[in-house]
C-alpha positions as CSV (number, residue, x, y, z in Angstrom):
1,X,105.8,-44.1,11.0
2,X,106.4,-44.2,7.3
3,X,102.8,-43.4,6.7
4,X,103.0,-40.2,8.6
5,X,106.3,-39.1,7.2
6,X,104.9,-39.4,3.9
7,X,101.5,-37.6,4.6
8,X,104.1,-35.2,6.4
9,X,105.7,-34.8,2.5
10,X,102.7,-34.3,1.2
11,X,101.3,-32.0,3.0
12,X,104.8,-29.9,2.4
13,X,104.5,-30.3,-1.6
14,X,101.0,-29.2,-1.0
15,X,101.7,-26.2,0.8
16,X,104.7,-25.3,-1.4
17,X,102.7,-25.7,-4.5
18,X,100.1,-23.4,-3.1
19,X,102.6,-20.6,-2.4
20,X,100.6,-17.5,-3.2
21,X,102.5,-15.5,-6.0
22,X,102.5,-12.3,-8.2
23,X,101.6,-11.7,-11.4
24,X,103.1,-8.8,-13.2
25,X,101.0,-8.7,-16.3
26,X,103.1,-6.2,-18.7
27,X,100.2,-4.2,-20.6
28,X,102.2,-4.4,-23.9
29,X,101.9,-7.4,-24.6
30,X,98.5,-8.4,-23.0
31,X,96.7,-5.2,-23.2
32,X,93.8,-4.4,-26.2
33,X,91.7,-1.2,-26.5
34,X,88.6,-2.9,-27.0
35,X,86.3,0.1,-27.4
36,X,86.4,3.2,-28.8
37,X,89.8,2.3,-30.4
38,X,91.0,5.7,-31.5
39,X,90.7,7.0,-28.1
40,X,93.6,5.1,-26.7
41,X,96.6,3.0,-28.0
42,X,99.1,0.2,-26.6
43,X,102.8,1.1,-27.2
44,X,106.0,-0.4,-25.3
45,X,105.1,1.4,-22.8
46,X,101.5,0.2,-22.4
47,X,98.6,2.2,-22.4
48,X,99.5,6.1,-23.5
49,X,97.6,8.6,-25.3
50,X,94.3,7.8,-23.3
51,X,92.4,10.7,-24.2
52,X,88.5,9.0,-24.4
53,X,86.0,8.1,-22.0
54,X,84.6,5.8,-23.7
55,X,87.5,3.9,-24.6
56,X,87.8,0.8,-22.8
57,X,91.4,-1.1,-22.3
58,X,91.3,-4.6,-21.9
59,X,94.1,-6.8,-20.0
60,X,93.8,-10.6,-20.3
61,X,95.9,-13.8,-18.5
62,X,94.8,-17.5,-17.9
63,X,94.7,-18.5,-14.6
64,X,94.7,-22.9,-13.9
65,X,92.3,-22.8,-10.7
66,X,90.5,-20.4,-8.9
67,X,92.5,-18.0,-6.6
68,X,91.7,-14.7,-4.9
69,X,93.7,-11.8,-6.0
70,X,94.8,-8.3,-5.0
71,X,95.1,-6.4,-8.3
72,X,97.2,-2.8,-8.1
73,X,98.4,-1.0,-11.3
74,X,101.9,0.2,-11.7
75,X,100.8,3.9,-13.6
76,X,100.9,7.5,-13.4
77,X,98.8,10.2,-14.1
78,X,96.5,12.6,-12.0
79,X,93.0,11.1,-13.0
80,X,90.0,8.5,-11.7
81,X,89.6,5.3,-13.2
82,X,87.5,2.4,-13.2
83,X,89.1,-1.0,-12.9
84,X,86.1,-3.8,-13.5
85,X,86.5,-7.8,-13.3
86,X,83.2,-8.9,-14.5
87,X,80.2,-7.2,-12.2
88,X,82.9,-5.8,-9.6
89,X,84.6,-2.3,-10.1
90,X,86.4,-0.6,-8.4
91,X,87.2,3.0,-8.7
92,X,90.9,4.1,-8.7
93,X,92.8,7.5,-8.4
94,X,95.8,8.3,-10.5
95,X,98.0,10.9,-8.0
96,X,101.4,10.9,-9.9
97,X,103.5,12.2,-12.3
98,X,105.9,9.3,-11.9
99,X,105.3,5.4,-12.2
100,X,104.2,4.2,-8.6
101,X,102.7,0.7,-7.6
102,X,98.2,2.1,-7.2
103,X,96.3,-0.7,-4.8
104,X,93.3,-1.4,-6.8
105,X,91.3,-4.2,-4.6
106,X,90.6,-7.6,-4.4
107,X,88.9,-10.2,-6.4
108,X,87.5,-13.6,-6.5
109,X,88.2,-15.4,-9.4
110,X,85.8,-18.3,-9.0
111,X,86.9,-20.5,-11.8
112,X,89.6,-21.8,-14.2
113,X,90.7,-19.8,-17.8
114,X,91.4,-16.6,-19.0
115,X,90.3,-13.1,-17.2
116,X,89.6,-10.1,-18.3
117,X,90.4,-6.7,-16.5
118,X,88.8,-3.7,-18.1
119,X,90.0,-0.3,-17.5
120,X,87.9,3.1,-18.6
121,X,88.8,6.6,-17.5
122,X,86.7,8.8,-15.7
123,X,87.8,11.9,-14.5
124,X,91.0,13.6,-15.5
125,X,92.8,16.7,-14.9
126,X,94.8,17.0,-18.0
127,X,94.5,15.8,-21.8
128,X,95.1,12.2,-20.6
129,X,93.9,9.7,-18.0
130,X,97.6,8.7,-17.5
131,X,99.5,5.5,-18.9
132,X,99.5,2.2,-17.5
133,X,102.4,0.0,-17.3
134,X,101.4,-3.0,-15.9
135,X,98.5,-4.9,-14.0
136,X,99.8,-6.8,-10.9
137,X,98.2,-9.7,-9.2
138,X,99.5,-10.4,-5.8
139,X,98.5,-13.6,-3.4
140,X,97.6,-15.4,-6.7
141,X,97.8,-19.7,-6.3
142,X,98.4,-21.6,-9.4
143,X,99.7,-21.9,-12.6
144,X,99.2,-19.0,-14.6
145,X,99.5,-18.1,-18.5
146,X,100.3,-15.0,-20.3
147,X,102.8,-12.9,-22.6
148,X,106.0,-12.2,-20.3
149,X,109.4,-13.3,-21.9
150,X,108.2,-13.4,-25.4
151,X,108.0,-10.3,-28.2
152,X,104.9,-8.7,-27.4
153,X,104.2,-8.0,-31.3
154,X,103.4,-11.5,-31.6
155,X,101.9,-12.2,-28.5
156,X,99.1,-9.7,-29.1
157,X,98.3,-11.4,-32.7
158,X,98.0,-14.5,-30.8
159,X,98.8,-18.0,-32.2
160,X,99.0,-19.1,-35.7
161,X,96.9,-22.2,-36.3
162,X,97.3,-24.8,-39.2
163,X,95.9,-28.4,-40.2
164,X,98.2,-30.4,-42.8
165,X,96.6,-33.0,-45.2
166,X,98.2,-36.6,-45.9
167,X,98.8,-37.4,-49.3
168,X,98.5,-40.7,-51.2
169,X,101.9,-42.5,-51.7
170,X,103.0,-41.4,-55.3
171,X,103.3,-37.8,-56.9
172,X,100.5,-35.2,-56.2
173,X,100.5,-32.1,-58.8
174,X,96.6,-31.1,-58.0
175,X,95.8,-30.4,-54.3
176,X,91.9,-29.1,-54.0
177,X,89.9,-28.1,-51.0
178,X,86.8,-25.8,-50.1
179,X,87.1,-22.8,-47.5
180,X,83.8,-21.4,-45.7
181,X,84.4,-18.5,-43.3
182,X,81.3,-18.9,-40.4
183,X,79.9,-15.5,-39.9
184,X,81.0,-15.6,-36.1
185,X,85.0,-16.3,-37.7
186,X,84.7,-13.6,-40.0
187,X,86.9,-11.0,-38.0
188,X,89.0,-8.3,-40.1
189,X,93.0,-8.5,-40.7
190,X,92.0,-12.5,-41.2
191,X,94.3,-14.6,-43.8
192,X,92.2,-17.9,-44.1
193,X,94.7,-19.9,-46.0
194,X,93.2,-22.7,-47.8
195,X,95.8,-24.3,-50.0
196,X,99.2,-24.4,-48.8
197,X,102.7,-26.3,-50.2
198,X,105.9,-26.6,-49.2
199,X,106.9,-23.3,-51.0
200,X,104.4,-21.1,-50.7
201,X,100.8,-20.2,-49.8
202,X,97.4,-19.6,-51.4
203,X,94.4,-18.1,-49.6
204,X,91.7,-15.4,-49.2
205,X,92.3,-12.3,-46.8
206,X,90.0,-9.8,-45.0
207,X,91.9,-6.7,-45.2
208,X,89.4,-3.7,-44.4
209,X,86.0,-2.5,-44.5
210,X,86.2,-2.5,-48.2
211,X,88.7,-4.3,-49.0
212,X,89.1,-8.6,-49.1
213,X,91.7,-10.5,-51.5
214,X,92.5,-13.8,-53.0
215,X,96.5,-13.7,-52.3
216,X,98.8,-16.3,-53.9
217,X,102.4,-16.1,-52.9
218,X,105.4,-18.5,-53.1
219,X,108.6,-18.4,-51.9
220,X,112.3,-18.1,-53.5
221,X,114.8,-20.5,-52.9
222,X,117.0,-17.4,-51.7
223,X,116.8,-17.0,-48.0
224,X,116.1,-13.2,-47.3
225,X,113.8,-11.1,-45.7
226,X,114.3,-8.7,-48.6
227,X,113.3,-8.8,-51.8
228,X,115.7,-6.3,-53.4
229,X,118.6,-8.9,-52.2
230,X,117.6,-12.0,-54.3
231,X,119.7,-12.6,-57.2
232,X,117.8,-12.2,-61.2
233,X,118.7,-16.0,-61.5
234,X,116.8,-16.9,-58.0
235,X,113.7,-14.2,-58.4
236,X,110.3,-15.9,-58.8
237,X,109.0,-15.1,-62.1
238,X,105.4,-14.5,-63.4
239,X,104.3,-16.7,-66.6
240,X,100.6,-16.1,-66.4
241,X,98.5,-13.5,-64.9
242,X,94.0,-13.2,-64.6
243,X,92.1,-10.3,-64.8
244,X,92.7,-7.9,-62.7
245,X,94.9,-9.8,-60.4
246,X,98.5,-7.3,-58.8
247,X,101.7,-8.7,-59.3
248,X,104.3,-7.4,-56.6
249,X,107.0,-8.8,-54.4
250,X,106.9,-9.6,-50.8
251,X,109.5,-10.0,-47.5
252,X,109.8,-10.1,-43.9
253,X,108.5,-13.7,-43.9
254,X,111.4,-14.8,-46.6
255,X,111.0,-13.5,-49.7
256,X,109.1,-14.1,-53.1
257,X,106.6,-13.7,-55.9
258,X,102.7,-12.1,-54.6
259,X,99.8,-12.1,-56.7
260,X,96.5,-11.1,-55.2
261,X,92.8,-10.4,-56.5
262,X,90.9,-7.8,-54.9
263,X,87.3,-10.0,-54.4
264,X,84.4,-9.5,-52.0
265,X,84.2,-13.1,-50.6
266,X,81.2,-12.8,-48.3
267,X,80.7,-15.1,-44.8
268,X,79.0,-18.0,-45.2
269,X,79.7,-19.2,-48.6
270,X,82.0,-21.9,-49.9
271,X,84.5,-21.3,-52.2
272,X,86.9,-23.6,-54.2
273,X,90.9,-23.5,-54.5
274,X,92.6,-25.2,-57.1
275,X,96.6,-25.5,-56.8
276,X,98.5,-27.2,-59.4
277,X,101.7,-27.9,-59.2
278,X,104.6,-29.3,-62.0
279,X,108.7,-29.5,-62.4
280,X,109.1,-28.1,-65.8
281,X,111.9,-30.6,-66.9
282,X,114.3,-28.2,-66.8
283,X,115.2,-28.0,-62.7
284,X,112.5,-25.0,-62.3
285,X,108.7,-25.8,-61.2
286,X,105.7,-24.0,-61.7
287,X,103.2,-23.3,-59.5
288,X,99.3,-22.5,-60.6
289,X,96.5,-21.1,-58.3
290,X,93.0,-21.2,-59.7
291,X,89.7,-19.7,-57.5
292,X,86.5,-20.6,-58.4
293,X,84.0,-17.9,-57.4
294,X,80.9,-19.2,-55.9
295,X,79.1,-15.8,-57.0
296,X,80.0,-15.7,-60.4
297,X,80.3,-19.6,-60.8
298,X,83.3,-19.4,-62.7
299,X,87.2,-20.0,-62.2
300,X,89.8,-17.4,-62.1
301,X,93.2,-18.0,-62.7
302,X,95.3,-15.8,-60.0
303,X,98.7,-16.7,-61.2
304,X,101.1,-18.4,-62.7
305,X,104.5,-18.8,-61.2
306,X,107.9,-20.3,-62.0
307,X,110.6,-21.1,-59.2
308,X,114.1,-21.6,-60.4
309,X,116.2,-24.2,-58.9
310,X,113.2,-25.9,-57.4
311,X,112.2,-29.8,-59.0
312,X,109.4,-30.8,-57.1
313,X,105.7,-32.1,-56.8
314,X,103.0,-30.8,-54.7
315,X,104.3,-31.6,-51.1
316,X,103.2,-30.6,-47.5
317,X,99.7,-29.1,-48.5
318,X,98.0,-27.9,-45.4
319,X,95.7,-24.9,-44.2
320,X,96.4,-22.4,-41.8
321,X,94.5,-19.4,-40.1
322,X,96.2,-16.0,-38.4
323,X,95.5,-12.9,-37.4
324,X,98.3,-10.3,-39.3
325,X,97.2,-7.1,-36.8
326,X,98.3,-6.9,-33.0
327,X,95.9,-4.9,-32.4
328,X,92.9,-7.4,-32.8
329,X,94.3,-10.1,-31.4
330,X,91.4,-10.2,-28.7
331,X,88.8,-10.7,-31.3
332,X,88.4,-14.7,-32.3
333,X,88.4,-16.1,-35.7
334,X,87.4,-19.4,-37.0
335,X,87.5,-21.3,-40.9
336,X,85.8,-24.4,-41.8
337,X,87.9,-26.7,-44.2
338,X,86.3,-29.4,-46.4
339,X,86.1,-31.9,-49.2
340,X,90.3,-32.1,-49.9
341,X,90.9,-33.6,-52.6
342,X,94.6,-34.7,-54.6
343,X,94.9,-35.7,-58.0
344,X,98.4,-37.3,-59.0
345,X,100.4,-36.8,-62.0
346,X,98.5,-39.9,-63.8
347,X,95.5,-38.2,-63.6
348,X,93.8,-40.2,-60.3
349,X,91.6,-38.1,-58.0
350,X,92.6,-39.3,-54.1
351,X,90.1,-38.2,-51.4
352,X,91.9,-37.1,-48.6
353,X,90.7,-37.5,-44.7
354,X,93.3,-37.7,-42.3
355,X,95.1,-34.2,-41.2
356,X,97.3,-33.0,-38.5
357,X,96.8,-29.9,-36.1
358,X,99.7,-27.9,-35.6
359,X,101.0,-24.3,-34.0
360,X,103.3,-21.5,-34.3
361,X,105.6,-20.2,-31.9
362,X,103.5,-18.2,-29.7
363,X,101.5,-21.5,-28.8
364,X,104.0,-23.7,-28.2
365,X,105.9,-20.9,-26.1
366,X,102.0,-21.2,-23.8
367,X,102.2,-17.5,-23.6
368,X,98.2,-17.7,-25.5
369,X,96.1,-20.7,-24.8
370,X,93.3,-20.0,-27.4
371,X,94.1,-22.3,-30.2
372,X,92.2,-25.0,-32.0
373,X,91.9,-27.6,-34.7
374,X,89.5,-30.2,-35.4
375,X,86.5,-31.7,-37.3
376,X,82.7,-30.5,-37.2
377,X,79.7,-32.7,-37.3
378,X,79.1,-32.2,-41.2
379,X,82.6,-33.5,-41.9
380,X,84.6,-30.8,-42.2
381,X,88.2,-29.8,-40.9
382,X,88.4,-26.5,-38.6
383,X,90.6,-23.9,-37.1
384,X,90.1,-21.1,-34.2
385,X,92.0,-19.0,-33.0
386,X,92.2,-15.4,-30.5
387,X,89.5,-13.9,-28.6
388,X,90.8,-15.9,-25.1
389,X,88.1,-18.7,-25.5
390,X,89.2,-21.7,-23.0
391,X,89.7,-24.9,-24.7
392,X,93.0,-25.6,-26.6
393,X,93.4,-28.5,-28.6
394,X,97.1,-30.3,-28.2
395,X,99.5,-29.6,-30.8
396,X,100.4,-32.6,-33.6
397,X,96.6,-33.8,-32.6
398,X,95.5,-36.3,-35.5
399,X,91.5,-35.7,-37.0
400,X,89.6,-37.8,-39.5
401,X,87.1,-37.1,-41.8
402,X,84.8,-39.6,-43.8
403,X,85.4,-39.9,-47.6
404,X,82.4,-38.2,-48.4
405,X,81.8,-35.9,-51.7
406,X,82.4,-36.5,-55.3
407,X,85.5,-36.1,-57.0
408,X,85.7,-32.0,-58.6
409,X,85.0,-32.0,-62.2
410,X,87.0,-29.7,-63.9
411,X,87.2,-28.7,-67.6
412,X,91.0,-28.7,-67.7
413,X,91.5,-27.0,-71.2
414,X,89.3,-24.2,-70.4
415,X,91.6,-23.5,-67.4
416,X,94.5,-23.8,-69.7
417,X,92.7,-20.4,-71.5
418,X,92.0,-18.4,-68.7
């Protein structure tokens, strides 16, 4: 008797579990133009001003097992589109000038992780092909995965990636490491941070098609999103400068000092990052970024910062990857991180090998699964992120690399000059 009762449970947690569900998959936060980008755009909304053929608009969400689906679009519009999962399209007629639920068809989604719906205009009767608000996804079993409940803006960049370094016990003022961006992770509106502290940041960008930076920024220790608001005793300020490097300000991610060197890094090659950092002895400390550029097999100083009110070592170094445009957030990225090395104030070089993976908000929130960290056959840290691969990696994961490499040989007085 109790073995049927408890197949009899069983078989009632099974069948609740498989409850078939619906998905209501809100374009503006899961929806990319992924071709012809100017012919379309994602807004609140979702898709408006969808004027080109040729563009195509891309909806994504993760799925935990395979499932059938009956997809339907909640849209207006007087037009014919194509809805395509994979090889299967169907096509679909726009017949309103208000929102209404449009039956689309039924798929099979024959295995685990993220799918893609792709929507392209066809025919249309005015300037547009209509605006859709959301894809829905009735009879659907499983878990699923997407942006709903979160702001969209930052679901669409997708998740924020880091790996932090373990120091030696004792005071660290030099933190080195060595960034290569693989040319399948070279995606634009990229910052590949390399050499991070507990006040700041210090990286190289990939801003546009002609455009890629060095950027070195560090916080103040007054908490505002504004600039303009911190006090003259509080401001970050500039003691040394390189060639051709831009001073400036920046906010909405706290506030602080920005230095940046416009420099054509190129995919592929390794470059070095040099942070020093030093209290001054008078409750200030100053912060120094140096880049060495592979090309020109030089160093450059970028800056030279003092932070009032600040007495403090190098702590927390760490690496992180992120995508700063919404709009690209369906395109993957990936960095390779290797050889960190730590030199304390007594002048002893420390190879470093153990690191920690970590993510932001948008991660831990599940609403994107397509994060990673970890270490590569040549001995190298790594991070990924976007594009809706598969495989996550858990977050506060622990990686190891050997002590391999020699220590960096620097001519210390001739950075002094630079």
């Amino acid at each position: 008797m109790k073995k049927l009762l408890c197949l009899f449970a069983l078989l009632l947690c099974t069948t609740a579990f498989a409850q078939p569900q619906q998905l209501v998959v809100g374009v503006s936060g899961n929806g990319y133009v992924t071709r012809q980008q100017d012919g379309a755009r994602i807004t609140q909304e979702g898709v408006a001003y969808w004027t080109n053929p040729k563009s195509i608009v891309s909806i994504y969400f993760y799925l935990h097992q395979p499932t059938t689906a009956d997809l339907s679009l909640y849209a207006k519009g007087h037009s014919e589109i194509k809805v395509s999962y994979g090889k299967k399209s169907f096509n679909v007629n726009l017949q309103s000038d208000d929102f209404t639920n449009v039956p689309v068809g039924s798929i099979d989604i024959r295995q685990a992780g993220y799918v893609r719906i792709d929507l392209q205009g066809v025919a249309k009767e005015g300037e547009s092909f209509g605006e859709i608000k959301q894809l829905i996804a009735d009879n659907v079993t499983g878990k699923s995965n997407y942006v709903k409940d979160f702001e969209d803006y930052w679901g669409r960049r997708g998740p924020s990636v880091h790996m932090g370094y373990a120091l030696p016990e004792g005071d660290t003022e030099w933190f080195y490491n060595e960034v290569t961006v693989p040319k399948e992770g070279e995606t634009m509106h990229s910052y590949y941070m390399a050499a991070g502290f507990g006040e700041g940041y210090f990286g190289m960008q990939y801003n546009s098609p002609t455009e890629r930076r060095i950027l070195f920024s560090v916080w103040s220790p007054f908490d505002t999103q504004d600039p303009k608001k911190i006090p003259d005793e509080q401001k970050i300020k500039l003691l040394r400068q390189g060639k051709d490097v831009h001073i400036g300000e920046f906010g909405n991610e706290g506030s602080g000092g920005q230095s940046y060197l416009r420099y054509p890094w190129k995919a592929g090659n390794t470059y070095k990052f040099l942070m020093h950092i030093k209290p001054d002895g008078n409750g200030n400390t100053i912060y120094t970024a140096y880049f060495y550029a592979t090309d020109e097999k030089e160093w450059k100083l970028i800056a030279s910062f003092l932070r009032p009110m600040t007495d403090t070592w190098y702590k927390h170094p760490h690496s992180f990857l992120e995508n700063f445009n919404p709009e690209q957030g369906y395109l993957s990225r990936e960095v390779f991180f290797g050889n960190q090395w730590a030199r304390s104030k007594e002048g002893k070089w420390t190879r470093l090998t153990d690191a920690v993976f970590t993510h932001d908000a948008t991660a831990s929130a599940k609403v994107r699964l397509d994060y990673q960290g970890g270490t590569t056959k040549d001995n190298r840290f790594y991070l990924k992120m976007g594009g809706f691969f598969n495989e996550s990696v858990p977050m506060r994961t622990k990686f190891y690399c050997k002590p391999t490499g020699e220590e960096p040989i620097i001519d210390w007085e001739a950075l002094e000059h630079l």
